[in-house]
C-alpha positions as CSV (number, residue, x, y, z in Angstrom):
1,X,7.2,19.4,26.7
2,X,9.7,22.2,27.2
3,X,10.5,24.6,24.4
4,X,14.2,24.8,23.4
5,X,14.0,28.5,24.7
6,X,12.4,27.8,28.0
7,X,14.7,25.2,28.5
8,X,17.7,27.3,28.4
9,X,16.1,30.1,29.8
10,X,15.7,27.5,32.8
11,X,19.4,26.6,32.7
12,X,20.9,29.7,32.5
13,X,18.5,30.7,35.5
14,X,19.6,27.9,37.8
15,X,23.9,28.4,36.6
16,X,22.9,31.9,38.2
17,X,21.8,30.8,40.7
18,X,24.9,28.4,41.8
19,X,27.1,31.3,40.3
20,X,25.4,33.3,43.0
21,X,25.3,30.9,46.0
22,X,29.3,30.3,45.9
23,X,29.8,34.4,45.3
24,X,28.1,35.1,48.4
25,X,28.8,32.0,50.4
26,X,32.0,33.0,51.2
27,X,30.8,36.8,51.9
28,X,31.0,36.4,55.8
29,X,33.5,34.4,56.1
30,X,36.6,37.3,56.0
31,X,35.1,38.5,59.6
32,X,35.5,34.8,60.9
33,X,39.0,34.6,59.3
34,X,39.6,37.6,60.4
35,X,38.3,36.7,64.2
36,X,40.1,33.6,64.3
37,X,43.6,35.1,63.0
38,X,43.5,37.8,65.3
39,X,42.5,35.4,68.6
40,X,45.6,33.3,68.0
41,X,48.4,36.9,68.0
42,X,49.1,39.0,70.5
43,X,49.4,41.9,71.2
44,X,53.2,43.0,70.9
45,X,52.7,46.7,73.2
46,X,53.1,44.4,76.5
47,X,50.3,44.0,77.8
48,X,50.2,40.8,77.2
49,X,46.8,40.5,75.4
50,X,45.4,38.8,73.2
51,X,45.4,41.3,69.9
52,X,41.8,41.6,69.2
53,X,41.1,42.0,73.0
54,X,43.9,44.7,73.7
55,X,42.5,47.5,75.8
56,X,46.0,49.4,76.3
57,X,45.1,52.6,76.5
58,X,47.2,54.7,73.8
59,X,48.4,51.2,72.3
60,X,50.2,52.1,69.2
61,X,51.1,48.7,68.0
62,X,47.0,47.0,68.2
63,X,45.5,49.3,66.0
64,X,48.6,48.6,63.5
65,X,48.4,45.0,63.9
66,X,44.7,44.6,63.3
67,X,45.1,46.9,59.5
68,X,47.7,44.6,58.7
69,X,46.1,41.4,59.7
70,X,43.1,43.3,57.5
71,X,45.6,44.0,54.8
72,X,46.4,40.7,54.5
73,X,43.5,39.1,54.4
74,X,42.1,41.8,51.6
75,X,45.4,40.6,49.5
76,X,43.7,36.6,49.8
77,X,46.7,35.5,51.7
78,X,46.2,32.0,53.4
79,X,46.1,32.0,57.4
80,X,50.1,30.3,57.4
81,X,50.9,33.2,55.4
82,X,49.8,35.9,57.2
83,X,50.6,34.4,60.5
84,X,54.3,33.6,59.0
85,X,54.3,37.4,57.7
86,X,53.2,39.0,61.5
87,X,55.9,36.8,63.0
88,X,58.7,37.6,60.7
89,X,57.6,41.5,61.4
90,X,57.1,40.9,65.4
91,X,58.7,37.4,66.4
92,X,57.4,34.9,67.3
93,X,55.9,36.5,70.3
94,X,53.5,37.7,68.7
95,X,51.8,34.2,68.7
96,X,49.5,33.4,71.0
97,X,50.4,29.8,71.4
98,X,53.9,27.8,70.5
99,X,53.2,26.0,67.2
100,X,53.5,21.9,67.6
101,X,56.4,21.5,65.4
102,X,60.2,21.3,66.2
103,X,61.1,22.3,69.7
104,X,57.5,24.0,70.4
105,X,56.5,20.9,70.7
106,X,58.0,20.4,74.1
107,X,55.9,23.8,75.2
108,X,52.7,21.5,74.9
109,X,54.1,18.3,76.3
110,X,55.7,19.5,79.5
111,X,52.7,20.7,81.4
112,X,51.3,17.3,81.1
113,X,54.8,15.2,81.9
114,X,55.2,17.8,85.4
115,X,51.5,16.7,86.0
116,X,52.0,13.2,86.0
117,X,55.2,13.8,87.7
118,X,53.8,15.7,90.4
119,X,50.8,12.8,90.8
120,X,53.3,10.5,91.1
121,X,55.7,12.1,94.1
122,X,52.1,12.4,95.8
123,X,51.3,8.9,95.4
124,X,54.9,8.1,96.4
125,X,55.1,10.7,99.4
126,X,51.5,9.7,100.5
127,X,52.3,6.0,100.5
128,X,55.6,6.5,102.8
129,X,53.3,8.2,104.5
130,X,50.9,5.3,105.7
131,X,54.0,2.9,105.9
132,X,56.0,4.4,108.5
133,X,55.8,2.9,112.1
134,X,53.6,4.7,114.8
135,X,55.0,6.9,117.3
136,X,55.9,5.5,121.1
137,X,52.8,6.7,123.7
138,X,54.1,9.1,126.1
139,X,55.0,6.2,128.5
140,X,57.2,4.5,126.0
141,X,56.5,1.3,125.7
142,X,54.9,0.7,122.1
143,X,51.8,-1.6,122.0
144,X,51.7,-5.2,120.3
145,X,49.2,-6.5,118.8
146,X,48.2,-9.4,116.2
147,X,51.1,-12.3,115.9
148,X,53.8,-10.8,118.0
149,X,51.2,-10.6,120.4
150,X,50.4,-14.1,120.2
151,X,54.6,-14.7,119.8
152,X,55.0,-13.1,123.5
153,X,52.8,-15.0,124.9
154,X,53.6,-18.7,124.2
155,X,57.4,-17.0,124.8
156,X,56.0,-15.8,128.6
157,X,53.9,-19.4,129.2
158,X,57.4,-21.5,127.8
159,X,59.3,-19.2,130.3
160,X,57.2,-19.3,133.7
161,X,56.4,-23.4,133.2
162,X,58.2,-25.3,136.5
């Protein structure tokens, strides 16, 4: 059996331990944040980069962008915050992608409504296509076939019977 000492000796040890585990879980995780924040701005110099990817020589703005996006995420601000802070500072250029509320929402939706649009005039276009009538042979008399064919001829046997 235990002794009263070793026992909490054990519990203290193992509260460490879980103390320790949820201090450091979160150690790497201000580079992800950090990555994923700065892949959804751009860059606002005009080059029309993504932020963390601008290459612009002499860019003045990327270098700026990137402390405060830093900044910001030393402070603890949430992601909506930060983003909502850069776009109040830039506009809302600076985002990467249209958000899916309000109006944006039409920003996401048209691609896919002139898609099906555009499938559609295909099928349309492709079926007039097949449906119109053949063109007359060079010596102008168009060819029958099927039941006109057969039509024709019980109309040229009725006709040449005496």
């Amino acid at each position: 059996m235990l002794s009263r000492n070793s026992l909490f000796k054990r519990g203290s040890q193992a509260v460490l331990l879980c103390l320790g585990l949820f201090v450091f879980l979160g150690a790497g995780d201000e580079s992800a944040r950090f990555n994923e924040l700065g892949h959804r701005l751009m860059c606002v110099c005009g080059c029309k980069q993504i932020l963390l990817e601008c290459n612009h020589v002499g860019c003045q703005y990327s270098d700026r962008m990137r402390g405060e996006l830093m900044t910001a995420l030393d402070h603890g601000d949430s992601d909506d915050l930060t983003l909502q802070a850069l776009v109040q500072k830039y506009g809302t250029a600076v985002m990467a992608a249209p958000t899916t509320t309000g109006f944006n929402r039409i920003a996401w939706i048209m691609p896919f409504v002139a898609l099906m649009g555009g499938l559609a005039a295909v099928v349309i276009l492709v079926r007039a296509w097949k449906m119109r009538p053949a063109p007359l042979p060079a010596g102008g008399v168009r060819t029958v076939s099927g039941a006109q064919l057969e039509h024709f001829r019980k109309q040229a046997q009725k006709e040449t019977e005496i």
